[in-house]
Residue frames as qw, qx, qy, qz and C-alpha x, y, z in Angstrom:
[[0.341, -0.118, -0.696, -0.621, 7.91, -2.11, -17.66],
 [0.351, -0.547, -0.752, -0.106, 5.93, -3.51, -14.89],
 [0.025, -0.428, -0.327, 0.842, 6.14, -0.35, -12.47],
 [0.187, 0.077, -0.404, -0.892, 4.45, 0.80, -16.26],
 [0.349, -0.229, -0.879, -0.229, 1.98, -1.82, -16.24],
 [0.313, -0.467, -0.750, 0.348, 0.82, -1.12, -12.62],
 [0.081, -0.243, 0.004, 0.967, 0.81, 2.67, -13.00],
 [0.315, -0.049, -0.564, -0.761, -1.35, 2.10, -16.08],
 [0.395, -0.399, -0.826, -0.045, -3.77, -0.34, -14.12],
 [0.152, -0.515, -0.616, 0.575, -4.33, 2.05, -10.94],
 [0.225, 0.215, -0.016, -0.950, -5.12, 5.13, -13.18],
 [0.336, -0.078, -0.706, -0.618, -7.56, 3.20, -15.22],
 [0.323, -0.498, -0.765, 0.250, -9.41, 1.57, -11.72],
 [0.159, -0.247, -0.225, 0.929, -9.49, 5.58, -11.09],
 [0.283, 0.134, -0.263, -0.913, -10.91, 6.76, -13.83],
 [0.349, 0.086, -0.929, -0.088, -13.37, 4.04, -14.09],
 [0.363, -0.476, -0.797, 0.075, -14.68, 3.81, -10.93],
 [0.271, -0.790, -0.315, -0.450, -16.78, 6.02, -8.82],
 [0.008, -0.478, 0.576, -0.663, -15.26, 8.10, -5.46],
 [0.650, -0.647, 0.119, -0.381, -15.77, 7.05, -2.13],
 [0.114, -0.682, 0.646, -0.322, -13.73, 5.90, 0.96],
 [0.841, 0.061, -0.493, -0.213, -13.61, 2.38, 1.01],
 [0.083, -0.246, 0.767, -0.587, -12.46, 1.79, 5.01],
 [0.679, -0.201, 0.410, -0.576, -15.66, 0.68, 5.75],
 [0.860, 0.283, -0.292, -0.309, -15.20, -2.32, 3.90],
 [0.818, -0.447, 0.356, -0.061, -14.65, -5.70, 6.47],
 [0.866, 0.163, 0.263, 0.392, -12.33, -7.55, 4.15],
 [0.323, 0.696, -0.255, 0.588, -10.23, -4.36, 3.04],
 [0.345, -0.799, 0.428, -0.243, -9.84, -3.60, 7.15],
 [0.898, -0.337, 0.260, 0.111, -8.32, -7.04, 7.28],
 [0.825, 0.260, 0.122, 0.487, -6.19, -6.57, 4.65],
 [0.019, 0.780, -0.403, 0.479, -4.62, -3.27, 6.04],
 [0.374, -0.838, 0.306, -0.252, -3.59, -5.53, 8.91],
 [0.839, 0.070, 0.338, 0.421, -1.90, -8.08, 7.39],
 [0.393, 0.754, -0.058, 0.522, -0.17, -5.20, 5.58],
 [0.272, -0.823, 0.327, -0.378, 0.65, -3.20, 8.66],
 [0.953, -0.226, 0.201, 0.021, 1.85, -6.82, 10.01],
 [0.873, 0.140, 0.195, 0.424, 4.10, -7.62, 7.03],
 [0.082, 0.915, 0.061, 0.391, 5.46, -3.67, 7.20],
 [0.570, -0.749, 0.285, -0.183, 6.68, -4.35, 10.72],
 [0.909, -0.176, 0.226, 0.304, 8.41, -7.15, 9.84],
 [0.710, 0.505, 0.053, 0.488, 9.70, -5.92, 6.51],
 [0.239, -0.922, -0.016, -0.303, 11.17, -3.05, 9.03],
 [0.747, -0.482, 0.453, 0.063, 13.40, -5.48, 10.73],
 [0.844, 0.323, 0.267, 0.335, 14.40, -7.10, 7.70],
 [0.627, 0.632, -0.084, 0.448, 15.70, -3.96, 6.33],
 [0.431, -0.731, 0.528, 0.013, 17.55, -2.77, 10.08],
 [0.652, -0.569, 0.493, 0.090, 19.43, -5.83, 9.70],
 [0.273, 0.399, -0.703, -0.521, 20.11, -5.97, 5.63],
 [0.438, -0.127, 0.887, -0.067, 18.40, -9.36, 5.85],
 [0.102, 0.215, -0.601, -0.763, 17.92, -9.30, 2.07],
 [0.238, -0.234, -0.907, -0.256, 15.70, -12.94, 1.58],
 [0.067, -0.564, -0.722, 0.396, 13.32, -11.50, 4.42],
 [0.250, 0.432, 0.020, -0.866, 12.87, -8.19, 2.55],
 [0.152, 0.128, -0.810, -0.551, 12.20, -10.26, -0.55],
 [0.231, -0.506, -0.821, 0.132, 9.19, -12.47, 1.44],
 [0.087, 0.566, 0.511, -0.642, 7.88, -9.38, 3.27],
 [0.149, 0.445, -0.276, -0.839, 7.68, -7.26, -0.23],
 [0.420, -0.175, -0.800, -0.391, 6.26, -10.60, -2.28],
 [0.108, 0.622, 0.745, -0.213, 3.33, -10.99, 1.02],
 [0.239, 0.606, 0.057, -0.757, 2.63, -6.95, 0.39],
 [0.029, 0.109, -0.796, -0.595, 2.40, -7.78, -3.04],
 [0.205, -0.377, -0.894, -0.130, 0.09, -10.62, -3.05],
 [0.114, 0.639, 0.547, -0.529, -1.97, -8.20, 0.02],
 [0.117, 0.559, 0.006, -0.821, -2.30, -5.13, -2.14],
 [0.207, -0.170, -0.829, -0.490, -3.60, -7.52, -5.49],
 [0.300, -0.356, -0.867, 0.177, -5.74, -8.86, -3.47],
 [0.072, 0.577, 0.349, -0.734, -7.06, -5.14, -1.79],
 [0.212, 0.293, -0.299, -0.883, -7.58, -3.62, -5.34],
 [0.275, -0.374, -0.820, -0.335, -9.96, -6.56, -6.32],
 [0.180, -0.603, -0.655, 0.419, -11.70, -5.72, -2.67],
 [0.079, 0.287, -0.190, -0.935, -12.28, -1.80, -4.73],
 [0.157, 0.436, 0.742, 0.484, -15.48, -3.01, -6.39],
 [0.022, -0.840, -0.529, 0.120, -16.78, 0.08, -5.58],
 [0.278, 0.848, 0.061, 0.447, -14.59, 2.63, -6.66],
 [0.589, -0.521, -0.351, 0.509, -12.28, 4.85, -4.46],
 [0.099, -0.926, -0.144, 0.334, -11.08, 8.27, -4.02],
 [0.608, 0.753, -0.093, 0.234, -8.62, 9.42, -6.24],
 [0.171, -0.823, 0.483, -0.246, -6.30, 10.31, -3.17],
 [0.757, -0.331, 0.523, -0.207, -6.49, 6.68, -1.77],
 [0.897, 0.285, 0.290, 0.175, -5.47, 5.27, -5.44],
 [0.147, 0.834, -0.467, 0.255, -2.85, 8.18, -5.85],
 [0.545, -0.543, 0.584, -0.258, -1.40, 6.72, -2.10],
 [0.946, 0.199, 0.083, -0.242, -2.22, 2.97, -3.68],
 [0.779, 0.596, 0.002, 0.195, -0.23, 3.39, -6.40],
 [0.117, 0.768, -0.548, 0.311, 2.64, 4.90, -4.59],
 [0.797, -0.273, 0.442, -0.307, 2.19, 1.67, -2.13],
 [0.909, 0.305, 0.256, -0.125, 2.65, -0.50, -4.95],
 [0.414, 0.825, -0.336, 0.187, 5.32, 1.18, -6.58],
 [0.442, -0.715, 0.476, -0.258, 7.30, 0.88, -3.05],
 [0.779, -0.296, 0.552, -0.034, 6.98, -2.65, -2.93],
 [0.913, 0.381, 0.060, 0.128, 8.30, -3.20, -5.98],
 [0.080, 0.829, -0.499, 0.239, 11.48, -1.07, -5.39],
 [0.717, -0.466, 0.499, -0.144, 11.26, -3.29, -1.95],
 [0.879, 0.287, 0.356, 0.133, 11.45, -6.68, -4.56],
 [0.796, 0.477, -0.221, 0.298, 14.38, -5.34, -6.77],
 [0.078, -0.870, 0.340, -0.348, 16.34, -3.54, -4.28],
 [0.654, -0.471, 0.590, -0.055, 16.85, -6.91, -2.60],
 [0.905, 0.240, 0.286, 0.207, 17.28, -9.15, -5.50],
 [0.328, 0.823, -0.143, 0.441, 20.33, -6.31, -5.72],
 [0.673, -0.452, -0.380, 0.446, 20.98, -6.88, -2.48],
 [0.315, 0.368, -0.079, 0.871, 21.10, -2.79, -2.11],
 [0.292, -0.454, -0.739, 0.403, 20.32, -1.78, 1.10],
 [0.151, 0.380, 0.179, -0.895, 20.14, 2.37, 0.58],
 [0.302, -0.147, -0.677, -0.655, 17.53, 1.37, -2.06],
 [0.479, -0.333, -0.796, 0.161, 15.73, -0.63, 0.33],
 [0.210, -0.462, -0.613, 0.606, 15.45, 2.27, 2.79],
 [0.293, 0.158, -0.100, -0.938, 14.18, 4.93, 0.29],
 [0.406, -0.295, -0.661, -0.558, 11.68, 2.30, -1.04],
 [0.363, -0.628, -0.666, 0.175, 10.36, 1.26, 2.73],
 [0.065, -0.348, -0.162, 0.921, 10.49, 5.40, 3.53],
 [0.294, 0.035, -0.493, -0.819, 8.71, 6.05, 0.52],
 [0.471, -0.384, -0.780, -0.152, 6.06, 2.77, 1.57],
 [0.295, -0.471, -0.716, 0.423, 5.24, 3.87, 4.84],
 [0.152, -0.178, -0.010, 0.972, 4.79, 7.38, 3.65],
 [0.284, -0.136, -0.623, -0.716, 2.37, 6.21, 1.66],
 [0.382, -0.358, -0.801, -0.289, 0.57, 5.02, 4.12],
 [0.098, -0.418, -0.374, 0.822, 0.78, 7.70, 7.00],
 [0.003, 0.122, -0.317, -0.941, -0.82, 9.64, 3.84],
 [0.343, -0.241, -0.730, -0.539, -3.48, 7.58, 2.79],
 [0.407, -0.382, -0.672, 0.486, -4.49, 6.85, 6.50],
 [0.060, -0.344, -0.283, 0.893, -4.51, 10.78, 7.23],
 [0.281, -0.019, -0.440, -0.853, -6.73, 11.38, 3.85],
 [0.420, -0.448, -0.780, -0.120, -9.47, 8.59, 5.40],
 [0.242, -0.561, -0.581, 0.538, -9.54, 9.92, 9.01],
 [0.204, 0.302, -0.014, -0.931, -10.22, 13.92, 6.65],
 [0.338, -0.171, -0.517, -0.768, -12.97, 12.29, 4.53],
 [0.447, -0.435, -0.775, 0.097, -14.59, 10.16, 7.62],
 [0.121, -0.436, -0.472, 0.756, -14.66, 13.75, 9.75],
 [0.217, 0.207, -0.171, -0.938, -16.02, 15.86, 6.88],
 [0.499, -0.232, -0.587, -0.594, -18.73, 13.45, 6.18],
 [0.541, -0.373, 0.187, -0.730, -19.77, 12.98, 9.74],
 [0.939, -0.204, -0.236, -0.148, -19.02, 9.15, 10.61],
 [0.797, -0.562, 0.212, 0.063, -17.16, 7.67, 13.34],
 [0.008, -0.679, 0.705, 0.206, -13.15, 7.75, 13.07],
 [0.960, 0.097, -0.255, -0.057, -11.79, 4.85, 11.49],
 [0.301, -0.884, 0.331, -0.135, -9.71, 2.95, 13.29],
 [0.736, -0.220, 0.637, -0.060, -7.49, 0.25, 13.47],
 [0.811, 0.584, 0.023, -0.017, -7.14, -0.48, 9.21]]
C-alpha cells in the first residue's frame, strides 16, 4: 500500500510539473551527498547482515529523498522522477527486508538502489552535455 502511495505521488509531481534538470540546485547537491554518504554506509551494513544498521541507513535515505522531492519546486525530467521513484521504492524494500531480517532481499533492494542512481546520474551528465553547460559534478 505505501510502495502504492509513493508510486502514485511521484507520477503526479511528474505530470504536474514542468521538465528540467534540477542538479543545479545548491540544496538538492547537498542532499545527493548525504545520500551517497548514507549508501556507503548502508553498503557495509548489508556485507555484514547488520540488520538494525540497514534499518537506520534506509530510514536516513528516507527522510533524504522526502526532503529532495520538496527541493523539486521546479519540476524535473521525467527520467530523473522515473530513477526517483525507483530510489524510493529501493529504500523501502531496504526498510522491510531488514525488519525480515532477509539478507538476499536486502541485496536485490541495495542493487536495485544504486542502479538507480548510476542511471539517474548518467541521464544528468546526457542532458548537461546536450544543453551545453559545464559537467555536473560531485551530486
Amino acid at each position: 500500500m505505501l510502495r502504492t502511495r509513493v508510486v502514485l505521488f511521484l507520477g503526479v509531481m511528474l505530470v504536474l510539473t514542468p521538465g528540467h534538470a534540477p542538479a543545479q540546485n545548491p540544496t538538492l547537491k547537498t542532499l545527493m551527498r548525504a545520500k551517497l554518504l548514507n549508501t556507503q554506509r548502508l553498503l557495509e551494513a548489508v556485507v555484514t547482515a547488520d540488520f538494525a544498521a540497514i534499518q537506520r541507513d534506509a530510514d536516513a535515505l528516507s527522510r533524504i529523498t522526502e526532503k529532495e522531492i520538496v527541493s523539486w519546486h521546479l519540476g524535473a525530467q521525467p527520467e530523473y522522477a522515473k530513477q526517483a521513484t525507483f530510489f524510493v521504492l529501493s529504500v523501502r524494500g531496504l526498510q522491510d527486508a531488514a525488519a525480515s531480517r532477509n539478507i538476499d532481499a536486502a541485496l536485490r533492494e541495495y542493487t536495485a538502489l544504486t542502479s538507480s542512481c548510476v542511471l539517474c546520474h548518467a541521464h544528468v551528465r546526457r542532458l548537461t552535455t546536450v544543453q551545453g553547460g559545464p559537467p555536473v559534478r560531485g551530486e
